[in-house]
C-alpha positions as CSV (number, residue, x, y, z in Angstrom):
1,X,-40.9,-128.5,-20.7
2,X,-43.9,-126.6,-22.1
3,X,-44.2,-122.6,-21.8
4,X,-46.2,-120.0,-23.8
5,X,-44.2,-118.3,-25.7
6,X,-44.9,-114.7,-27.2
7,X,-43.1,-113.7,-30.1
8,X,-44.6,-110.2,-31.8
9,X,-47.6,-108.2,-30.5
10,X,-51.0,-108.3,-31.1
11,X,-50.2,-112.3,-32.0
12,X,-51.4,-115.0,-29.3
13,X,-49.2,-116.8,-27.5
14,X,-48.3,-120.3,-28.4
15,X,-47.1,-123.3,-26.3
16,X,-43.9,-125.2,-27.0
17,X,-41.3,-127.3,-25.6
18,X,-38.6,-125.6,-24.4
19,X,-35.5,-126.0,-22.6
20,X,-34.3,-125.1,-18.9
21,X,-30.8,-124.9,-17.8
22,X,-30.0,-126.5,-14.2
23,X,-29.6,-124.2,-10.9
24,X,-25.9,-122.2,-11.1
25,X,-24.6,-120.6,-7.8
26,X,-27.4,-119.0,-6.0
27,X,-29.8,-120.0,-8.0
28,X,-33.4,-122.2,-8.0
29,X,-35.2,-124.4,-9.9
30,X,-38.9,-124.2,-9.0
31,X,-41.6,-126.5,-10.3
32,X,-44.8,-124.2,-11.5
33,X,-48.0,-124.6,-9.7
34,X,-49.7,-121.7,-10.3
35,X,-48.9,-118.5,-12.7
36,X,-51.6,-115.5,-12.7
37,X,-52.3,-113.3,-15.7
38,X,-51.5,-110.2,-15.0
39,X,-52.1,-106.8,-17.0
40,X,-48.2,-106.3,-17.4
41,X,-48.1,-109.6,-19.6
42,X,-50.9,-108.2,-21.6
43,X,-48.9,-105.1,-22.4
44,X,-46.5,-106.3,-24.0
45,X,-49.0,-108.7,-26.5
46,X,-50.7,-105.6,-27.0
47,X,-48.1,-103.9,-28.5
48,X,-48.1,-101.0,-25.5
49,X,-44.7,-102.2,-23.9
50,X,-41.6,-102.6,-26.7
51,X,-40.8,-106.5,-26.3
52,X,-37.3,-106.9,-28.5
53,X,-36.9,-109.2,-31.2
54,X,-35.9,-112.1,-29.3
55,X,-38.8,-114.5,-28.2
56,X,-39.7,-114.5,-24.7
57,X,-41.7,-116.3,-21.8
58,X,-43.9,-114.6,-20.1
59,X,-45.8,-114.9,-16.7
60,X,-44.4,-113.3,-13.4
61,X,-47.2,-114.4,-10.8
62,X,-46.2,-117.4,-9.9
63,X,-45.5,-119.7,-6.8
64,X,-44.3,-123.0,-6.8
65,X,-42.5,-126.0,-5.7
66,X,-38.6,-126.0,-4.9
67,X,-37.2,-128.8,-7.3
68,X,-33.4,-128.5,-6.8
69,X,-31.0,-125.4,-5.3
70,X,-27.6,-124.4,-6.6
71,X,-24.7,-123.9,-4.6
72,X,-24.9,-121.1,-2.2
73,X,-28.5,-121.3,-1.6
74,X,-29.1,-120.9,1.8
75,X,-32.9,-119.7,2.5
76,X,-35.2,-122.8,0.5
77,X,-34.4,-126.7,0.2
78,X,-36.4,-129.3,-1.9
79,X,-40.0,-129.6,-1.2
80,X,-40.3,-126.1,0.1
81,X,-43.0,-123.9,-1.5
82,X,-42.4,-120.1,-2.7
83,X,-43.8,-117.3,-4.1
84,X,-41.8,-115.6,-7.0
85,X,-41.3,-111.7,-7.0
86,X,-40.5,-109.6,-10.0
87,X,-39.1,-107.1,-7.1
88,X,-35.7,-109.3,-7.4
89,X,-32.8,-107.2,-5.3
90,X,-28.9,-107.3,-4.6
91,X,-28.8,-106.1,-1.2
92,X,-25.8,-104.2,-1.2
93,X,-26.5,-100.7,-3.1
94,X,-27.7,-97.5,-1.8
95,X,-31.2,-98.1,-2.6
96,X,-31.5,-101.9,-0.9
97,X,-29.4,-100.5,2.1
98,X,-32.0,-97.6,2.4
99,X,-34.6,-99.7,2.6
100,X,-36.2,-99.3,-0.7
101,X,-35.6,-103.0,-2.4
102,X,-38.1,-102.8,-5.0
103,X,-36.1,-100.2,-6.8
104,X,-32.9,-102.2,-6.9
105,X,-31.6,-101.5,-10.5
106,X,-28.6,-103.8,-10.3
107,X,-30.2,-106.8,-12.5
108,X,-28.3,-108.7,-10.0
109,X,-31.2,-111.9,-10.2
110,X,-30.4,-112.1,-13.5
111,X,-27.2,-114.3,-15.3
112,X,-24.5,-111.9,-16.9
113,X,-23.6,-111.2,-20.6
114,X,-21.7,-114.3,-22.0
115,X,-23.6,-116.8,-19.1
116,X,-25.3,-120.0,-20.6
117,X,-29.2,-118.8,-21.0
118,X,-31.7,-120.0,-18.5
119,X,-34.3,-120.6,-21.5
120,X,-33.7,-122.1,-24.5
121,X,-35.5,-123.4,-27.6
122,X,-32.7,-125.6,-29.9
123,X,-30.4,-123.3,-29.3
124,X,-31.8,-119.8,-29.3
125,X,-31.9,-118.0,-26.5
126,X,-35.4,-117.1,-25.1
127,X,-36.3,-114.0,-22.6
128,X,-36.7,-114.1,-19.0
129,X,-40.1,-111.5,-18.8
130,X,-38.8,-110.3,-15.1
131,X,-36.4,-112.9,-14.5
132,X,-39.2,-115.3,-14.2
133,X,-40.6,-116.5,-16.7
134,X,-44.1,-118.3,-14.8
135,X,-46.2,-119.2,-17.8
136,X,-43.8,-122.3,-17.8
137,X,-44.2,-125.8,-16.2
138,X,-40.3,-124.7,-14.3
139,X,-38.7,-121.6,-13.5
140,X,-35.3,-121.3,-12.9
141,X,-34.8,-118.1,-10.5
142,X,-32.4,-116.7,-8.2
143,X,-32.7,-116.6,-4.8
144,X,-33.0,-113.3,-3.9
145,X,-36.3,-113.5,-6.6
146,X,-38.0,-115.8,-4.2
147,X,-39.5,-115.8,-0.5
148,X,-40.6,-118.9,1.1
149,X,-44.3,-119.3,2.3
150,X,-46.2,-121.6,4.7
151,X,-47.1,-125.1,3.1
152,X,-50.7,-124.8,4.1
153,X,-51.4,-121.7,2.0
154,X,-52.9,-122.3,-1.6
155,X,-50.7,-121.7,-4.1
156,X,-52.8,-120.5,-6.5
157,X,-54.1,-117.6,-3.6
158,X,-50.2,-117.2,-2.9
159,X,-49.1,-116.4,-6.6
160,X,-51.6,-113.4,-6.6
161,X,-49.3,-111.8,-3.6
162,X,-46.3,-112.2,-6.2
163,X,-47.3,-109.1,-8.0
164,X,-51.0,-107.4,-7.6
165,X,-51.8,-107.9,-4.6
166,X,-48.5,-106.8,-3.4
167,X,-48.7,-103.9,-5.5
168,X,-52.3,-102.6,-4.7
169,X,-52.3,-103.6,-0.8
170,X,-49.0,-102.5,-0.9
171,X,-49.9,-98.4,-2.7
172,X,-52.1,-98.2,-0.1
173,X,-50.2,-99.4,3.2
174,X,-47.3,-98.6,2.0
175,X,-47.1,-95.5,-0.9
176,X,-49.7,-93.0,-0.4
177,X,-49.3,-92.2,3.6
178,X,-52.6,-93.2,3.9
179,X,-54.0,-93.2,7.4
180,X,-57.2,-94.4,9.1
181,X,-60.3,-92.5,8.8
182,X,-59.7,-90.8,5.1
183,X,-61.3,-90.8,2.1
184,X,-59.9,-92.8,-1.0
185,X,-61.3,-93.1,-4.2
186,X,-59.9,-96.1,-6.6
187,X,-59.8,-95.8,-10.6
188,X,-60.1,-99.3,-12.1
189,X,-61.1,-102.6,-10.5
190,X,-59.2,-105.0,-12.2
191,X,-56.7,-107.0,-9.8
192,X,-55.0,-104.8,-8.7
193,X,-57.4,-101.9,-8.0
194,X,-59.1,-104.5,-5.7
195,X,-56.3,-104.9,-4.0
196,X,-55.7,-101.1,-3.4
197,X,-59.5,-101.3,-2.3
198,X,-58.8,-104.2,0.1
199,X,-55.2,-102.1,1.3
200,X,-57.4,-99.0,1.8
201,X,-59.7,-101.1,4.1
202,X,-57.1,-102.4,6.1
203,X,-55.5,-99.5,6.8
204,X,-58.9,-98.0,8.1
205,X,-60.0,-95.7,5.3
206,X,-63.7,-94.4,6.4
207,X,-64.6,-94.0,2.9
208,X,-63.4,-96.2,-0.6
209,X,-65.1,-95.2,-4.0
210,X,-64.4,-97.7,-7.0
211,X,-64.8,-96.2,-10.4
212,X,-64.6,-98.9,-13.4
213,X,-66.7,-99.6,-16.9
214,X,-67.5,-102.9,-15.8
215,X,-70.5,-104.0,-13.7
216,X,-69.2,-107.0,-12.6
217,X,-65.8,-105.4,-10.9
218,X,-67.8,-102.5,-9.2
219,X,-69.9,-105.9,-7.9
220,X,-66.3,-107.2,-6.9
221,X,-65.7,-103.8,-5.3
222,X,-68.2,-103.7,-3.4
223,X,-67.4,-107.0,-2.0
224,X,-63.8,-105.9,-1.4
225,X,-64.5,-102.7,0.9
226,X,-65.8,-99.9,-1.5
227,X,-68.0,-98.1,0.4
228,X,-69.7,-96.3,-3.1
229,X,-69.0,-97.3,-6.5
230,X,-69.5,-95.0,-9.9
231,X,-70.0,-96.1,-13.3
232,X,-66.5,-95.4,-14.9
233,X,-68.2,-94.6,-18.5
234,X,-69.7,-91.9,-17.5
235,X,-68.2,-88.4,-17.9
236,X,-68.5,-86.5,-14.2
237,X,-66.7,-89.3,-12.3
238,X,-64.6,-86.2,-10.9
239,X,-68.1,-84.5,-9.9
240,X,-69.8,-87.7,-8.9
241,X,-67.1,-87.9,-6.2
242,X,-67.0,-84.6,-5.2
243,X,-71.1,-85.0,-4.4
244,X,-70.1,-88.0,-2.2
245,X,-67.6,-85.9,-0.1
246,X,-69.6,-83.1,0.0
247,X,-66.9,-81.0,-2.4
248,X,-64.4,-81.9,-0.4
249,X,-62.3,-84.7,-2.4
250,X,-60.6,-87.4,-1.6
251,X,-57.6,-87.6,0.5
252,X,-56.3,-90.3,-1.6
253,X,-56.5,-91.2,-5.4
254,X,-55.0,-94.1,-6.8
255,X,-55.1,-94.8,-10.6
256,X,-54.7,-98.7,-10.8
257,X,-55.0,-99.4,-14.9
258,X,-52.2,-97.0,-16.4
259,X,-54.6,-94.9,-19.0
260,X,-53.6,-91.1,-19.3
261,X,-57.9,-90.2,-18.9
262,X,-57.8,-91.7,-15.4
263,X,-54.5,-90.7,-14.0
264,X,-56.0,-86.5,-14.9
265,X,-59.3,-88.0,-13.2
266,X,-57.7,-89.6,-10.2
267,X,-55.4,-85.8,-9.8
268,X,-58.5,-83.7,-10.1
269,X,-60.4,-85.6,-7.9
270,X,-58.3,-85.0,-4.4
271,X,-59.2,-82.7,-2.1
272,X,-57.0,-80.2,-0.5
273,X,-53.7,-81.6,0.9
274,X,-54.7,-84.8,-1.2
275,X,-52.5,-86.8,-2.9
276,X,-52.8,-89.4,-6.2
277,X,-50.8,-92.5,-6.6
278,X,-50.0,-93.7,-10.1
279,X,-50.4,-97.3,-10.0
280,X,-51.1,-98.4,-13.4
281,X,-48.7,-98.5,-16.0
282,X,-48.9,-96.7,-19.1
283,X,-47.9,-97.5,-22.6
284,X,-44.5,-96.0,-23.7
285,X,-44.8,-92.7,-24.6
286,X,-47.9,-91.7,-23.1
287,X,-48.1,-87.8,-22.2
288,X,-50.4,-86.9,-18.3
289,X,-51.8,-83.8,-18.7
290,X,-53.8,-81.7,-16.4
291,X,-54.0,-77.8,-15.5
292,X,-53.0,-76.5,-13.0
293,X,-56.1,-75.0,-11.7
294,X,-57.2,-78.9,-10.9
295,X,-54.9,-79.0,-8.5
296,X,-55.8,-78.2,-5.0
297,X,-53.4,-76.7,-2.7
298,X,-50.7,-78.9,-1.7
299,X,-51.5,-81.9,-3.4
300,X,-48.9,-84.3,-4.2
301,X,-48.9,-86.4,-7.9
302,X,-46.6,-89.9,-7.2
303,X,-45.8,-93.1,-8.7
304,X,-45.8,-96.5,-6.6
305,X,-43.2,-99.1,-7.9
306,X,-44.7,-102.4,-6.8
307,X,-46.7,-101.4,-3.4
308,X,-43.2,-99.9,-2.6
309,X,-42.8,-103.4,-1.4
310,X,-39.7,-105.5,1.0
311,X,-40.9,-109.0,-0.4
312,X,-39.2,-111.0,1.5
313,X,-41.5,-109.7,4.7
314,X,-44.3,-108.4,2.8
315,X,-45.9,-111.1,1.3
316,X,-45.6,-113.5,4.2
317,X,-47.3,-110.7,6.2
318,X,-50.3,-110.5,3.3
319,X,-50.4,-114.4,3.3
320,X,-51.0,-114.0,7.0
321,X,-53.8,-111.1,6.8
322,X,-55.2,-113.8,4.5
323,X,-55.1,-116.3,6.6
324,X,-56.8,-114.3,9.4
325,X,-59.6,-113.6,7.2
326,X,-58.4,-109.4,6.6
327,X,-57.5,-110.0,3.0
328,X,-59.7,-111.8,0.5
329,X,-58.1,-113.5,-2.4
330,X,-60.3,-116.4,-2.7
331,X,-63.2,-114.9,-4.7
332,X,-60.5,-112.6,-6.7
333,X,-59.9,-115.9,-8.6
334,X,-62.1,-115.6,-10.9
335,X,-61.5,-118.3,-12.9
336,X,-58.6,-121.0,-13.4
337,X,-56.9,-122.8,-16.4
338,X,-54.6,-124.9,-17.9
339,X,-51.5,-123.2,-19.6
340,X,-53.2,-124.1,-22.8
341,X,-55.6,-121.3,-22.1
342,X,-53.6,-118.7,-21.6
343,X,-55.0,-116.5,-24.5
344,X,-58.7,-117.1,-23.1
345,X,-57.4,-115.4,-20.1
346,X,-55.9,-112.4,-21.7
347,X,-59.2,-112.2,-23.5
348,X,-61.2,-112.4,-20.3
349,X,-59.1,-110.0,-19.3
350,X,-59.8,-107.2,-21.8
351,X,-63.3,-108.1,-21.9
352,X,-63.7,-107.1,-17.9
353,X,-64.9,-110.6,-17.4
354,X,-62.5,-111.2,-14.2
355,X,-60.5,-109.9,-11.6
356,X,-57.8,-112.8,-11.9
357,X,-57.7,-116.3,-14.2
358,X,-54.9,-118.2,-12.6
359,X,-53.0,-120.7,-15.0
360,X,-52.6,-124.3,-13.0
361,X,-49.9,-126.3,-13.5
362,X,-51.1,-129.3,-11.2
């Protein structure tokens, strides 16, 4: 099969044919449909996330159709279409058993030391980016990486629920403790700060400000819920909003692109019992500085792992607010592709050009 492979930063991807083990025990071989490009791919070809030496296959937005099940797969057959979820868990340590899934640290979706490789070029082992793998034309996954979805949902709108929409919906409904009629204000516009916009609206926010660089995403923003939008190059951002809550702040701040700048801007922006949510990730080493006299009393600085997200309920509940017309993911595919044009994508990406290319497989 064909996959893009990345093999050192700051290089572009290239396709080649690779090789895909069969399902083991538990396991499930999924034929690609469609793969988003997410910023956590770009990291790593940007040299901001350490990749290893070894090769690997990236892509982790992806839904598809099941191909063939190993033994012990109980939850999907052939012909039944799924969304894949980085958030892969065991379900048996303290963190699954208290409800908090997405922080599973047991690799347990993955094969162990010594098993046959999932991926494989002639030979040499190739890297699983998340245990998935989706800029592929198969992934081979385990079950407990997978939820089934409706067949009548679009698969390239279901692969965004696979990662940012279930992260930014999810910091909002989930994370932050946000409740109806506060104020939020939203630091970056990419994919994923739309979809903490569009998680903000839901959950009744009265008022949404969208801070980005880019025109065309505060546009975007705008068409997602924000109520205001600021020009993110500009140096009062922190005043701007301020003016629009009458020096109050906001309740809510949620930094949704991982840059040290915003994260102080997003924690100096809250108001008084406010709280900021660190969506974004930053690159490896990065330092978040702020004094303490920005901080208003009682205010609460926090990271959100994945829109502190139970998949397997999580995303069939977004697929439904989609489906009732309460979340908007067809105009936040911006564009779509062919696996050859992965790199495009990236570059789209950087350039603020979209909110989300989706890689087609079909």
């Amino acid at each position: 099969m064909q996959a893009a492979i990345f093999r050192h930063a700051h290089e572009p991807l290239s396709i080649e044919s690779i090789s895909i083990d069969k399902p083991k025990d538990k396991e499930v071989l999924v034929r690609t449909v469609a793969s988003g490009v997410c910023h956590s791919d770009l990291h790593f070809i940007d040299g901001d996330l350490a990749a290893g030496k070894r090769a690997m296959v990236l892509g982790h937005e992806a839904a598809g159709v099941v191909e063939q099940v190993g033994n012990g797969v109980s939850l999907v057959k052939p012909g039944d279409h799924v969304v894949a979820c980085l958030s892969g868990f065991c379900g048996s340590c303290n963190l699954c058993l208290s409800g908090h899934p997405n922080l599973c640290e047991a690799r347990y979706v993955a094969r162990g030391r010594g098993a046959e490789p999932r991926l494989n070029q002639q030979g040499e082992k190739l890297v699983q980016f998340a245990d998935i793998a989706g800029f592929a034309e198969q992934m081979l996954l385990h079950e407990n990486s997978i939820v089934k979805i409706d067949r009548e949902i679009p698969l390239d709108r279901a692969a965004l629920v696979g990662c940012g929409v279930l992260t930014g919906v999810g910091a909002a409904l989930r994370t932050s403790g946000l409740q109806a009629g506060q104020t939020v204000a939203v630091f970056g516009c990419g994919g994923v700060g739309l979809s903490v916009i569009q998680g903000a609206r839901i959950a009744g926010a009265s008022r949404i400000i969208a801070i980005d660089q880019f025109a065309g995403k505060l546009e975007m923003a705008k068409e997602s819920g924000a109520t205001d939008c600021i020009d993110g190059t500009e140096d009062n951002a922190v005043e701007q909003i301020r003016e629009l809550t009458k020096g109050a702040g906001v309740d809510h701040a949620f930094e949704a692109v991982g840059l040290p700048k915003l994260i102080r801007q997003a924690v100096e922006s809250l108001a008084t019992h406010g709280t900021a949510t660190i969506v974004g990730v930053p690159p490896d080493g990065a330092l978040i500085e702020f004094p303490f006299s920005a901080l208003r009393p009682e205010c609460k600085v926090q990271t959100s792992r994945m829109g502190s997200n139970r998949f397997r309920t999580d995303i069939p509940l977004y697929l439904e607010f989609y489906r009732q017309g309460r979340l908007k993911l067809d105009d936040m595919v911006s564009r779509r592709g062919r696996l050859e044009d992965v790199n495009e994508a990236f570059r789209a990406m950087k350039a603020g050009e979209v909110a989300r290319s989706v890689l087609m497989f079909d």
